[in-house]
Every structure is written in C-alpha cells, then in structure tokens.
matplotlib code that plots the C-alpha trace (Angstrom):
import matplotlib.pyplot as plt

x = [27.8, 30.9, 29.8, 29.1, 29.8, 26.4, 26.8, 29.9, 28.7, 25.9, 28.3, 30.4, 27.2, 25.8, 29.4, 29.3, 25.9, 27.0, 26.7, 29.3, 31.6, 34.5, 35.8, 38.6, 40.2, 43.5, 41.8, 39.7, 42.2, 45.5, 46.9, 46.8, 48.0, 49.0, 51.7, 49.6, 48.8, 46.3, 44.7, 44.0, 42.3, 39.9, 39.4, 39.4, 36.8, 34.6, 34.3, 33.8, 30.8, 28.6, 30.4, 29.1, 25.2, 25.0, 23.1, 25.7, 28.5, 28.9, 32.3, 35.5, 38.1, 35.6, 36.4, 40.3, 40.1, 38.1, 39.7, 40.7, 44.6, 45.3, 45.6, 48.2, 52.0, 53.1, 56.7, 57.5, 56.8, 58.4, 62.1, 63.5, 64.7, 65.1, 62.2, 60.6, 58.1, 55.5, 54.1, 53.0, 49.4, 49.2, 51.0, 48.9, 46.1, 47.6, 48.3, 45.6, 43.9, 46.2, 45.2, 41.7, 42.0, 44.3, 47.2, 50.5, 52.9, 53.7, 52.5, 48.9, 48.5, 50.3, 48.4, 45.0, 46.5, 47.4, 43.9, 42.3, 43.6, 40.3, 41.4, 44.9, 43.7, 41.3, 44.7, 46.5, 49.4, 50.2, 52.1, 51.6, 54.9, 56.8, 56.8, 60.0, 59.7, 56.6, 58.2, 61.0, 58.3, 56.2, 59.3, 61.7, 60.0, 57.1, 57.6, 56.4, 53.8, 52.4, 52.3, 50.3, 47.7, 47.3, 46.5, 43.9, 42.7, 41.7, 40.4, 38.0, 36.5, 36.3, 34.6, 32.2, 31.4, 30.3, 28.0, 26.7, 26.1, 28.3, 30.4, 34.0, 36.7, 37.6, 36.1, 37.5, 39.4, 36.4, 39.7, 42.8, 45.6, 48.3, 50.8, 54.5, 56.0, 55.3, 52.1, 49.7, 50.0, 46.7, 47.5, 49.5, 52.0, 52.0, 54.5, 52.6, 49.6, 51.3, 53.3, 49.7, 48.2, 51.0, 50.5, 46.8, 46.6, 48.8, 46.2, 43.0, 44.4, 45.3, 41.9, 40.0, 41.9, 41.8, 38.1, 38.5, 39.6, 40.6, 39.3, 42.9, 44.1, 46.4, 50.3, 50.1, 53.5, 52.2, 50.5, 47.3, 48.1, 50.2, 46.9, 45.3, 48.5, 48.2, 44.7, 45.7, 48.4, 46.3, 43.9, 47.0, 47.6, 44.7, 43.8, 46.1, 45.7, 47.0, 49.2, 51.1, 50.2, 51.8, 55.2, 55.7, 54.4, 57.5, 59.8, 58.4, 57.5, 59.4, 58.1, 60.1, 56.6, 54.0, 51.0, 51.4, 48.2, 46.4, 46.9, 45.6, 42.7, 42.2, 41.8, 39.2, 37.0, 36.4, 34.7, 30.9, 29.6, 27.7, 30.8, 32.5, 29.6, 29.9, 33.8, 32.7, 30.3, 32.7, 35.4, 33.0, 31.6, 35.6, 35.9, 32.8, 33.6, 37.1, 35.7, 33.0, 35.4, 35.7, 33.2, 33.4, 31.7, 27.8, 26.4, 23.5, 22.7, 21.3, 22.1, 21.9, 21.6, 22.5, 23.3, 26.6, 27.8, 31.1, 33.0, 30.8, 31.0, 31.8, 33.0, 30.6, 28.0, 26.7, 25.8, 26.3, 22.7, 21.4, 25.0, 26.0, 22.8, 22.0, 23.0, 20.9, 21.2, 19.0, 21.3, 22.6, 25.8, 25.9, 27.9, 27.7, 26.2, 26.4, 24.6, 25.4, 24.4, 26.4, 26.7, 26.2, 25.5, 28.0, 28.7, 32.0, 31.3, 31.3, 30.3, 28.1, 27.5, 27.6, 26.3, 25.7, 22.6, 21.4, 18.6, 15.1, 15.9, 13.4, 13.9, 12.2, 14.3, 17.8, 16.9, 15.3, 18.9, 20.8, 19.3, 18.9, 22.7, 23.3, 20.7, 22.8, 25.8, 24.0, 21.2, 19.2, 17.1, 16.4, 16.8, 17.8, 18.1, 17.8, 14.5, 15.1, 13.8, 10.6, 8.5, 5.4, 6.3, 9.6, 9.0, 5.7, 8.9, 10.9, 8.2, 6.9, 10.1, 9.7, 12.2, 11.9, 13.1, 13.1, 13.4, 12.7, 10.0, 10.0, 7.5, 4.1, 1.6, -0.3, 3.1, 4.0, 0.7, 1.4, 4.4, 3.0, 0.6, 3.2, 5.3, 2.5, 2.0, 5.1, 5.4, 8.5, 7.7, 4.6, 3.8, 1.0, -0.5, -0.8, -1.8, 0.4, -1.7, -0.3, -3.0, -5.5, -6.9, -4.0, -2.3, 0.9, 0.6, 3.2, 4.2, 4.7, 7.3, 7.6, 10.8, 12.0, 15.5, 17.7, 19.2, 17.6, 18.6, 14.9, 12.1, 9.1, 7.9, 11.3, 12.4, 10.9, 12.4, 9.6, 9.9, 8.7, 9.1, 6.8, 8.1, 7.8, 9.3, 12.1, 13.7, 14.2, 17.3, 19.2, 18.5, 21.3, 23.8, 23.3, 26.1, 28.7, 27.6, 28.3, 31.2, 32.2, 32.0, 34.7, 36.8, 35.7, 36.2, 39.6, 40.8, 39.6, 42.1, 41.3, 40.0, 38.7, 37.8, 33.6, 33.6, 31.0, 32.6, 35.8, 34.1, 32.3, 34.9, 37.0, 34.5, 33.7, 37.9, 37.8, 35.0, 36.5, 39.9, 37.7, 36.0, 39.7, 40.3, 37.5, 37.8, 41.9, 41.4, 38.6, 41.2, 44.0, 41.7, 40.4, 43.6, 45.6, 42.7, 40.3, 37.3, 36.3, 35.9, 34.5, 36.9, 39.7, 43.3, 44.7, 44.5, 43.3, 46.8, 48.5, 46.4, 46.6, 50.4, 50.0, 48.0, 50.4, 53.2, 50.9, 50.4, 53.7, 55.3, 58.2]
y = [-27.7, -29.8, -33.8, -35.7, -39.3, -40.0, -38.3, -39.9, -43.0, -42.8, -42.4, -45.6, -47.5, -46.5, -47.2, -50.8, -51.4, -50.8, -53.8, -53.1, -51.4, -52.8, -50.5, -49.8, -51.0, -52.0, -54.7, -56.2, -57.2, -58.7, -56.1, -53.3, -53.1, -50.5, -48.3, -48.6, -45.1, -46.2, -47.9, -44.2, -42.6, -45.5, -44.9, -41.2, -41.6, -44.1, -41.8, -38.6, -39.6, -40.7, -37.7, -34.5, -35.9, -36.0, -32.9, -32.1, -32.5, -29.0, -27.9, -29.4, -28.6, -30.9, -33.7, -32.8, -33.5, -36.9, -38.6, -41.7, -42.5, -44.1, -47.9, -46.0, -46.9, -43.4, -44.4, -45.8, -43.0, -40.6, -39.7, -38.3, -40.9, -39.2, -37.8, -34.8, -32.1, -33.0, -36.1, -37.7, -37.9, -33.9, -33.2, -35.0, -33.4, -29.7, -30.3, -31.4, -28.2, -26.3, -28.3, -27.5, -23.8, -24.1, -22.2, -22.2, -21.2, -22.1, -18.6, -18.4, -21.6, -20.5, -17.4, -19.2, -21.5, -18.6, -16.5, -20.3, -21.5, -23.8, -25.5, -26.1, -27.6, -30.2, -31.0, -31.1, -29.0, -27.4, -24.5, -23.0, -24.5, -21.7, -21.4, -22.9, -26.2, -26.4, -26.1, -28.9, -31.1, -31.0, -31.1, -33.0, -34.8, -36.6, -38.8, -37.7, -40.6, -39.4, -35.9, -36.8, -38.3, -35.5, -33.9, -36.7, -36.8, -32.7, -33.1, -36.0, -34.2, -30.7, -33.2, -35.4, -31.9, -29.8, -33.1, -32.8, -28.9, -28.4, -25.0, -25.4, -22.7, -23.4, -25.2, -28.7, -30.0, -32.4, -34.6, -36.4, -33.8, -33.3, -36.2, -35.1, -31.8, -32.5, -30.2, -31.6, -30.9, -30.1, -32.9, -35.8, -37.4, -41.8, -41.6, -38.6, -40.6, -44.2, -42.1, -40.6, -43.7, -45.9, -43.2, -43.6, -47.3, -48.2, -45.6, -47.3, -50.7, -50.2, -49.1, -52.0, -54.9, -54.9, -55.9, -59.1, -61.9, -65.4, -68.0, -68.8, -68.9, -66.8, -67.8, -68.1, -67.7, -66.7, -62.7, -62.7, -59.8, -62.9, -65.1, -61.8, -60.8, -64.4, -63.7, -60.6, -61.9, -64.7, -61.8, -60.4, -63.5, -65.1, -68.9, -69.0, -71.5, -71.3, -74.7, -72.9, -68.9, -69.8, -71.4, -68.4, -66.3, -67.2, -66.3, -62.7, -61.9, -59.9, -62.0, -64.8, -67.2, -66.8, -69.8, -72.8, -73.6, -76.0, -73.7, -71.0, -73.2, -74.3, -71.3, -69.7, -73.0, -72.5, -69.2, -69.8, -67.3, -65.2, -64.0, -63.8, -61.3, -59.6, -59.0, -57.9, -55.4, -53.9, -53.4, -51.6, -49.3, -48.6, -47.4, -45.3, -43.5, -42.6, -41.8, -39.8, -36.9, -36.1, -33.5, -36.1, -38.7, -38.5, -41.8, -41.6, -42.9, -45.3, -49.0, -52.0, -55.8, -58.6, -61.9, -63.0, -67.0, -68.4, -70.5, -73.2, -76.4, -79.8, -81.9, -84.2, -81.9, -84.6, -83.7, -80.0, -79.6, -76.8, -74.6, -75.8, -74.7, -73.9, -71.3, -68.2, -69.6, -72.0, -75.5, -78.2, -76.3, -75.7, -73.0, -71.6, -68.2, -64.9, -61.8, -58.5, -54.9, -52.2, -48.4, -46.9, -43.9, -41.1, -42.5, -44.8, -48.7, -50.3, -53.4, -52.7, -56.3, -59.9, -63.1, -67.0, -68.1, -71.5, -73.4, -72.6, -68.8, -66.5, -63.4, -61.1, -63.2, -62.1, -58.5, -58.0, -58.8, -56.8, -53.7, -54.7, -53.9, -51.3, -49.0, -49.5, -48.2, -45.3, -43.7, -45.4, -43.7, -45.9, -49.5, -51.1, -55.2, -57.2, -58.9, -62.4, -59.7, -59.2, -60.4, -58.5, -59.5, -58.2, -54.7, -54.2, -54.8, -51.6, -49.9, -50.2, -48.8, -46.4, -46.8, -46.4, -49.2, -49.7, -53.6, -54.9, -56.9, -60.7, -60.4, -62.5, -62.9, -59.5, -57.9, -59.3, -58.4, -54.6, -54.9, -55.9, -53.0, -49.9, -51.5, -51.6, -47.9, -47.1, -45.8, -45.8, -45.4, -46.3, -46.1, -47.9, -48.4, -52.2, -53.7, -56.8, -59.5, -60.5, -62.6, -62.5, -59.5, -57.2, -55.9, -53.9, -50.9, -50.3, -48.8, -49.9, -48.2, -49.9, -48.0, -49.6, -50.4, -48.3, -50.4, -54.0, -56.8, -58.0, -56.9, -58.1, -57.3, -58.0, -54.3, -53.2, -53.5, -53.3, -51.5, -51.4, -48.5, -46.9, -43.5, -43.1, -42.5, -40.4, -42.8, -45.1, -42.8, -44.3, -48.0, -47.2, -47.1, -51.1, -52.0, -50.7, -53.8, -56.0, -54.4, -54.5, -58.6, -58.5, -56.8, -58.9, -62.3, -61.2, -60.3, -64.0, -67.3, -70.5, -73.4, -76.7, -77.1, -77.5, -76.0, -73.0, -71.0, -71.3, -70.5, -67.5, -66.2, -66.0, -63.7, -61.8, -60.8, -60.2, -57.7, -55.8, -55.7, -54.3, -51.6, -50.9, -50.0, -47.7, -46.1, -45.6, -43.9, -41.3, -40.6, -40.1, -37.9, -36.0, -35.1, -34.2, -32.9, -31.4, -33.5, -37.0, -38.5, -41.8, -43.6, -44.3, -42.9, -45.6, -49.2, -52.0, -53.7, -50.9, -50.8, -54.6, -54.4, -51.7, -53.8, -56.4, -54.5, -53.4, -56.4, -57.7, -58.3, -56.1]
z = [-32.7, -30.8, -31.5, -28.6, -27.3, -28.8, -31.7, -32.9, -31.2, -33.9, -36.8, -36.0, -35.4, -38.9, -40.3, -38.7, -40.2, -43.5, -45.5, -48.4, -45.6, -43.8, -40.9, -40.0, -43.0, -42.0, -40.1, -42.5, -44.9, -45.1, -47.9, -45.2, -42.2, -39.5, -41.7, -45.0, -46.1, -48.2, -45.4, -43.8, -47.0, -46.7, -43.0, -43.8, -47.0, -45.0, -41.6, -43.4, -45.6, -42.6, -40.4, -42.1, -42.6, -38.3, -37.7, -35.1, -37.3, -39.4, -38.4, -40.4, -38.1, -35.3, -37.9, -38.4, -34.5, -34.6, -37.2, -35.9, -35.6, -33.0, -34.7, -37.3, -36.8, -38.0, -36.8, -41.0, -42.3, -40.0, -41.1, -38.2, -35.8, -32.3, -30.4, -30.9, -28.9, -31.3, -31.9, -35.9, -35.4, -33.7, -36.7, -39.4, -38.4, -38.3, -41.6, -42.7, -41.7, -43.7, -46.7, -46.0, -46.4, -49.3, -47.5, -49.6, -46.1, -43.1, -41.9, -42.3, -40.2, -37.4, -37.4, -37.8, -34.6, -32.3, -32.7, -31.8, -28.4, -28.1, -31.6, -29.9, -27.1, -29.3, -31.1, -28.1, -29.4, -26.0, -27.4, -31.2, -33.1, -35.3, -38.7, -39.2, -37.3, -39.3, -42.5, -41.5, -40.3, -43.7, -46.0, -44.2, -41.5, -43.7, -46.5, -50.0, -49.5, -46.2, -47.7, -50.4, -48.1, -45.6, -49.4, -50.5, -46.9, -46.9, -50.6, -49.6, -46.3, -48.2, -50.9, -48.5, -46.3, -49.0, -50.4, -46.7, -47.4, -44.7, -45.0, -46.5, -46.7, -50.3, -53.6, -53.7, -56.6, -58.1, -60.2, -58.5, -57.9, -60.0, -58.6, -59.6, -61.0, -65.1, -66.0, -68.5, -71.7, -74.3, -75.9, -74.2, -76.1, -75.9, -72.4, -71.1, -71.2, -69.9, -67.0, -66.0, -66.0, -63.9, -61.2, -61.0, -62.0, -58.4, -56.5, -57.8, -57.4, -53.5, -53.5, -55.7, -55.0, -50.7, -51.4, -52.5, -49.8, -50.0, -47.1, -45.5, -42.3, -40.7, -41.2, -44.7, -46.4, -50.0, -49.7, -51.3, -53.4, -55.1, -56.3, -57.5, -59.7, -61.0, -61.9, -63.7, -65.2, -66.4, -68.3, -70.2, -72.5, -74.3, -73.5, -71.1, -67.7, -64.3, -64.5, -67.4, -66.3, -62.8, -64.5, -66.6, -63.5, -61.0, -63.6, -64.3, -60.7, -57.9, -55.3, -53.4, -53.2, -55.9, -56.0, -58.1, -60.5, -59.0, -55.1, -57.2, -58.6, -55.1, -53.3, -55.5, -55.8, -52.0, -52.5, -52.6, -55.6, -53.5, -51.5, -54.9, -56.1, -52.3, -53.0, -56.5, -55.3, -52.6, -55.2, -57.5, -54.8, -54.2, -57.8, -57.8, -54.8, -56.3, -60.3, -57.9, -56.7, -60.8, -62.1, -65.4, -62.9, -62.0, -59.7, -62.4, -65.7, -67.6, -67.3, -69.9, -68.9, -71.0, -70.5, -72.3, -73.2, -71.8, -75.1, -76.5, -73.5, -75.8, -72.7, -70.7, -68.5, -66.4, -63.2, -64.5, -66.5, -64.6, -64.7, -68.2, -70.6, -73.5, -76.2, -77.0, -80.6, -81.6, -82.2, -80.1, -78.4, -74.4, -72.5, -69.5, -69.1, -67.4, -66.5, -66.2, -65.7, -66.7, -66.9, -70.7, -72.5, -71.9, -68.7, -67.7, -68.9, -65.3, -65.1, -62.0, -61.1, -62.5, -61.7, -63.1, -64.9, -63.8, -65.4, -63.9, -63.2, -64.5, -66.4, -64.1, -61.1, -62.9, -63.6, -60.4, -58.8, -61.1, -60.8, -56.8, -57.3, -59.5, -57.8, -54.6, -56.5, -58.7, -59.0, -62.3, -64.9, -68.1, -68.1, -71.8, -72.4, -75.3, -76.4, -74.5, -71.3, -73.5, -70.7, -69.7, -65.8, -66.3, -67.8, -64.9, -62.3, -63.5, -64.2, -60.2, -59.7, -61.0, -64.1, -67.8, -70.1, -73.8, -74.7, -78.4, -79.0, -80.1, -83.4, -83.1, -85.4, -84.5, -85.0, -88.1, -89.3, -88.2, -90.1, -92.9, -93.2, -92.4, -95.2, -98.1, -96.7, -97.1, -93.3, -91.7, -88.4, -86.0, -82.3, -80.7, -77.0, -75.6, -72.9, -72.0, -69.5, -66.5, -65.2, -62.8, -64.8, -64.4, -67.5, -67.8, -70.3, -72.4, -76.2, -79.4, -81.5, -85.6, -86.5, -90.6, -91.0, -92.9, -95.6, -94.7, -97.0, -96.7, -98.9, -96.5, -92.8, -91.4, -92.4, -89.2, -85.4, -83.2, -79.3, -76.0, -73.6, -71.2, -71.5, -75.4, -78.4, -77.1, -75.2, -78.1, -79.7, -76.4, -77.4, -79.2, -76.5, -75.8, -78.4, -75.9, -74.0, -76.2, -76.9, -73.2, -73.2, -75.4, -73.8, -70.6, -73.0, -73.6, -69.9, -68.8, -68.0, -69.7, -68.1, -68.9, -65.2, -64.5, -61.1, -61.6, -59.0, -60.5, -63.8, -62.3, -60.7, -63.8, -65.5, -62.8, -62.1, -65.9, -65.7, -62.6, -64.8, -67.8, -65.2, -63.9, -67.2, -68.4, -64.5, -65.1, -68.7, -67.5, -64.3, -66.8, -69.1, -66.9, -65.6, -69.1, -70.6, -68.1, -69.8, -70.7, -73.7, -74.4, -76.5, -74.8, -74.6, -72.3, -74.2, -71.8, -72.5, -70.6, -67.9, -67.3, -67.6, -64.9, -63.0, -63.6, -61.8, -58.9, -57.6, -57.6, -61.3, -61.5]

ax = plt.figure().add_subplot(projection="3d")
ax.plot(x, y, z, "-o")
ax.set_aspect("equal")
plt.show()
C-alpha cells in the first residue's frame, strides 16, 4: 500500500517522541551539518526503522521515494560544476534502488525504470536516463564518499525492512562492506588488521561521538569535536591532566584553536550528570545499532553490574561526604565510586550504562536504574553482581521482571554452619531452597548452591562459595563470566584523565568518556573481525592503544 499524509505523519510523530532520538540529525548537533554524509545515514537509519513497522509501509521502493533530502546540500559532493538534466537528490535515490536489488550495471536499472513509468514519476525523473549518463553520473559525477553512502543507505533499509518482515529483493550483507579494493586475508597480518580498523574506527566515531554535546552558545570559535579529542587524548597517557594534556595537545593537533585546560575543565563541569548519562546512553544506542547489522551481534545477553572505586581520595572531603565514601574494603580510605552494567558472556563488553554512587542510595535503587537502561538497549536474560547486591529486596526486583540472576551470598551463621557440615561429609557441592523475608509477611524464594573451592588455601568452612539464583544450578557455570567486568574497569581505569579536582560531574564524566572509549574499542575489534575473518572471537585482535590513537586522529590529531 502507497503511505499516506497520515501514515508518514505517524512515523515522524513516533520519531519525534523518541526519547534517545534526535531527528534530523544534522540539526541537532554542531558536528553535522547540511553536506555531512554521515549526517544522512543517521537520517536514513533513524527513518527506516520506524518506516517499515507502519502497516502501510511494505514496499522499499515507497521508502527510496520518501527519504527525506531536501535539508541536504548535495552541491559538495557533486563534481561536476555546470548544470545538468538531472538533479543530485533524483539521482541518489535511483541509485539507491540499484543497490537494493544488488545490480552490478547500469543496464538492469534502466530496464527495471522503463517497464515502471509510475516509479518514474514518484522520483520525478521525467524521462528514463541511458545507461551511459548513468554510468558517468555514478563514477564520475559522485564522490567515493557519497557512493559509499548510497551503499550503507540500501544496506540499512534492506536491513531495517526485512527486521520489519517486509519483502526485500536480496539478502542483506549482516557485516560492514568491504571498504577499499584489498580482500581479507584468513589471517590478517599486524597492518592488515590496523588499516581495517582506521577505516571503521573514523565510521563509528562520526557515528558515537555527535551524541555528546556541550552547553555553548552559538559563535564559538573552538569545534567541539576539539574538547572531545582532548578527552581522548587525555585517555592515551596515564595520569595525565588537562592543564598539561592541553599544552602537549596544541602541539600534536591539526587544528588552528584547541581548548586550554582549565576551558576544557570548564565546559564539562556545567554538564549536570544526568545529561552526561543522557549523552552516554545516546552514544551507546549509536554503537549498538551499528555492531547490530553484524550476524556476530545479538541485542541479547546477559549483563553483570558492579560497582567499581575511583583512586583512593586523601584530600579534604568536606562538604563532599555524600559523593566522596567509603571503600568496599574495610579500613579508613575514601574514593568516589561508580556503577555500571555491562554486556558479558560471549557477547561484546559494552558498558551499557554508568552512573555515580552517593551516600544513602540503596542497592535495589542502583540496580533498578541500571537495568532501567540496559533493557532499553538489549533485550536481558541473566543478571550477575557481586555479593554487596546480596539483598533479598534486590534479587525479588529482577525476579518480578522476570530475569534470572545468580549473586554470591555474604556467609551468616546458618551458612557457615551448612558449611561446616558438607565439609565433614566430604560433599562438594549442595543446593538448597530459602525463603528470604521481605517484611510484612512476604518472602522472596530463592536457591542455595554450596559449590567447594578447587585448591583453597583454607582447611575450614571457608572452602565453600555459597549462591543465589532463582533459576538453578545451571545458571551458576555463567557466574563465571563476571571477571570480564572486572577486567573491563581496567581497561576503563586506564583510558581516564587525572584530576585532583572535587567537582563530581567533572569526576563522573571522566569515567563515563573512559568507558565509551573502552566500548569503542571492544565495538571497533568485533567490526574489524568480523570483516577479516567472517567470525568473532573474544579476545581481541585490535589493542585498545590503536584504537585510541585512531580515535585520536578522528577527532582532530593528525
């Protein structure tokens, strides 16, 4: 069925009432504007995915016809200079259909275009150009750039319209194309790998970084993509600051204005934390939708959550109680801390969402927003945290989500006890049912797995780790996967800029830049695996010090 005025009228309106959606990108941030290529695949990603779920909307070529292009300043990337009988934008889109079907010459399109006169008219073609002013258009008239697009453009429809079960002339390549003539090789030698990963490290950054904003006027003379390389440059030496980062900064930039420390400082203390976590969330949803047009990439898994400690705080906290606590570790230190929830298992590490930790916050209060997040981003099965989540109010939460979790359990007296018995037994393993009180006579049932330590060094109860999960004992082998959190933190520790400063957005936003660096990482290497070897594997083939140096160069370091 043709759409209608209301039909697409009810597309833009659900587009405008996403939360985590900005439309049309070039206008809502200062890195795009009205020639910025990337800027279309946005618009074109954004429009499609609401397009094809209308119930009216089951016909591609109908949404070659509606994309909207009339903001885009094709002019800059048009190389012929004089006028010509057919405009950029008729063009683009004519060319994009030929992407669609897969067809490798100029001579099956204009056959498709001749026995569709209807079709001509909807692209306002007026009269069926030849294959040979078709051919000089694509190779001669375009720019590489805007031919790649019209190629990402068609992939992402084909992609968002057969995730619709809307009909589609061919199977859409599920990794990023090929970009360049080199073919992969089985095994990718050291430049192989670092030539793959520049190519998609600049496509993922235009995509990632245009989430995150700064509160400044209009006028400004330094780009914002300037503060953000400064951040990243920041990540790539350890314990450096922005007074002596920004110094070092002018000299190894490409840019005629970069920020001075304390601007830099400046800038990101006005940003309230919860924008900083908005901008965080937008960028992550960026990344997901690119690793989700990879068959390697599944918007399911299961997710850990953690809480991790900045360095140990020795200055005065006065004034700062509730943001500068205490230590996990029971002594006299103070740090601040931070939360997270990641992906883990066999999936890509993202850090899905992070956020501070003041004093007063409940357990259940932290993980309740976490997963708030990440099941906005993926779809969760199995929740895993360490055993400061122990809480009986905490594990009734996921489970009237409908999750499954698997927590340790902080050892009591009845547990010890337990202990105690399976070790003069000589039992190794144990499960039990309990029923945890909430109060008010409600109880939350849950599991209690006694598994003994291979190879303790003690001799007495404390051989055995004691679990709760509300799925049972097969869900405990995956408790194993919550190292690669700790892992991930440092990683994150070792992308972030040093500071003495006690402003906690400044703080926060430190960690939370270091944690979308560490996810641009992890997303970058299963991009560049996929693509040299077809598969993904979970150690990575790209370090995270090429990647940041990529980064580095992206946003405006030579």
């Amino acid at each position: 069925m043709a759409p209608t005025c209301e039909s697409r009228r009810s597309v833009f309106r659900r587009i405008a009432h996403q939360q985590h959606v900005e439309w049309p990108t070039y206008d809502s941030t200062p890195l795009y504007d009205r020639t910025s290529l990337a800027g279309v695949e946005s618009d074109v990603r954004v429009v499609s995915s609401v397009w094809f779920t209308h119930p009216d909307h089951d016909s591609l070529e109908q949404f070659v016809c509606s994309i909207p292009l009339a903001y885009f300043r094709f002019e800059a990337h048009d190389c012929y200079g004089s006028s010509t009988h057919y405009e950029m934008d008729t063009l683009f889109r004519v060319f994009v259909l030929k992407e669609l079907h897969g067809w490798k010459h100029e001579t099956s399109l204009v056959e498709y275009l001749d026995s569709h006169p209807a079709l001509c008219g909807r692209l306002e073609l007026g009269t069926v150009p030849d294959q040979s002013t078709l051919w000089r258009s694509w190779n001669e008239r375009f720019t590489r750039d805007l031919r790649e697009t019209v190629q990402k453009a068609a992939r992402t429809i084909l992609i968002k319209a057969q995730n619709a079960d809307v009909a589609v002339p061919r199977e859409p390549e599920r990794n990023l194309p090929h970009r360049g003539h080199d073919a992969a090789e089985s095994n990718p030698d050291d430049q192989a790998i670092l030539d793959k990963a520049g190519t998609i490290t600049k496509h993922v950054s235009r995509v990632v970084f245009p989430a995150f904003s700064l509160n400044r006027g209009e006028g400004c003379e330094i780009p914002e993509n300037a503060y953000w390389g400064l951040q990243t440059y920041l990540g790539l030496r350890e314990n450096l600051a922005a007074n002596e980062g920004a110094r070092s900064f002018i000299h190894e930039s490409t840019r005629e204005r970069t920020p001075l420390g304390h601007g830099h400082r400046d800038q990101i203390r006005d940003l309230p934390i919860e924008q900083i976590r908005e901008m965080y969330r937008q960028a992550i949803r960026q990344l997901i939708n690119e690793l989700a047009e990879t068959e390697e990439f599944f918007r399911a898994g299961i997710v850990a959550i953690d809480i991790t400690e900045d360095d140990p705080f020795t200055g005065d906290r006065t004034d700062h109680e509730d943001e500068i606590i205490g230590t996990k570790e029971k002594n006299d230190e103070y740090a601040y801390q931070w939360a997270t929830v990641q992906l883990v298992g066999n999936a890509v590490p993202l850090v899905l969402d992070a956020r501070p930790v003041r004093r007063g916050e409940s357990r259940k209060e932290i993980v309740e927003d976490l997963l708030d997040s990440a099941e906005e981003l993926v779809h969760v099965d199995n929740v895993l945290m360490d055993r400061e989540f122990d809480s009986q109010h905490v594990l009734e939460m996921i489970s009237q989500r409908g999750l499954s979790y698997v927590v340790p359990k902080r050892m009591q007296t009845s547990e010890k006890a337990q202990a105690k018995r399976l070790l003069k037994r000589g039992k190794d393993r144990y499960e039990t049912d309990r029923k945890l009180h909430l109060g008010d006579n409600e109880w939350h049932s849950t599991t209690l797995i006694y598994r003994r330590k291979e190879n303790s060094e003690h001799d007495d109860h404390r051989q055995y780790s004691v679990f709760m999960t509300n799925r049972g004992s097969g869900l405990l082998t995956e408790y194993g996967y919550r190292w690669e959190i700790e892992s991930g933190y440092k990683s994150i520790k070792r992308f972030m800029a040093a500071t003495t400063s006690k402003n906690f957005g400044l703080r926060f936003f430190y960690f939370a830049f270091a944690c979308l660096l560490y996810s641009i990482w992890r997303a970058v290497d299963l991009l560049v695996q996929v693509e040299l070897n077809g598969e993904y594997e979970h150690s990575p083939i790209v370090t995270a010090d090429n990647t940041l140096t990529l980064v580095k160069k992206e946003t405006g370091i030579g």
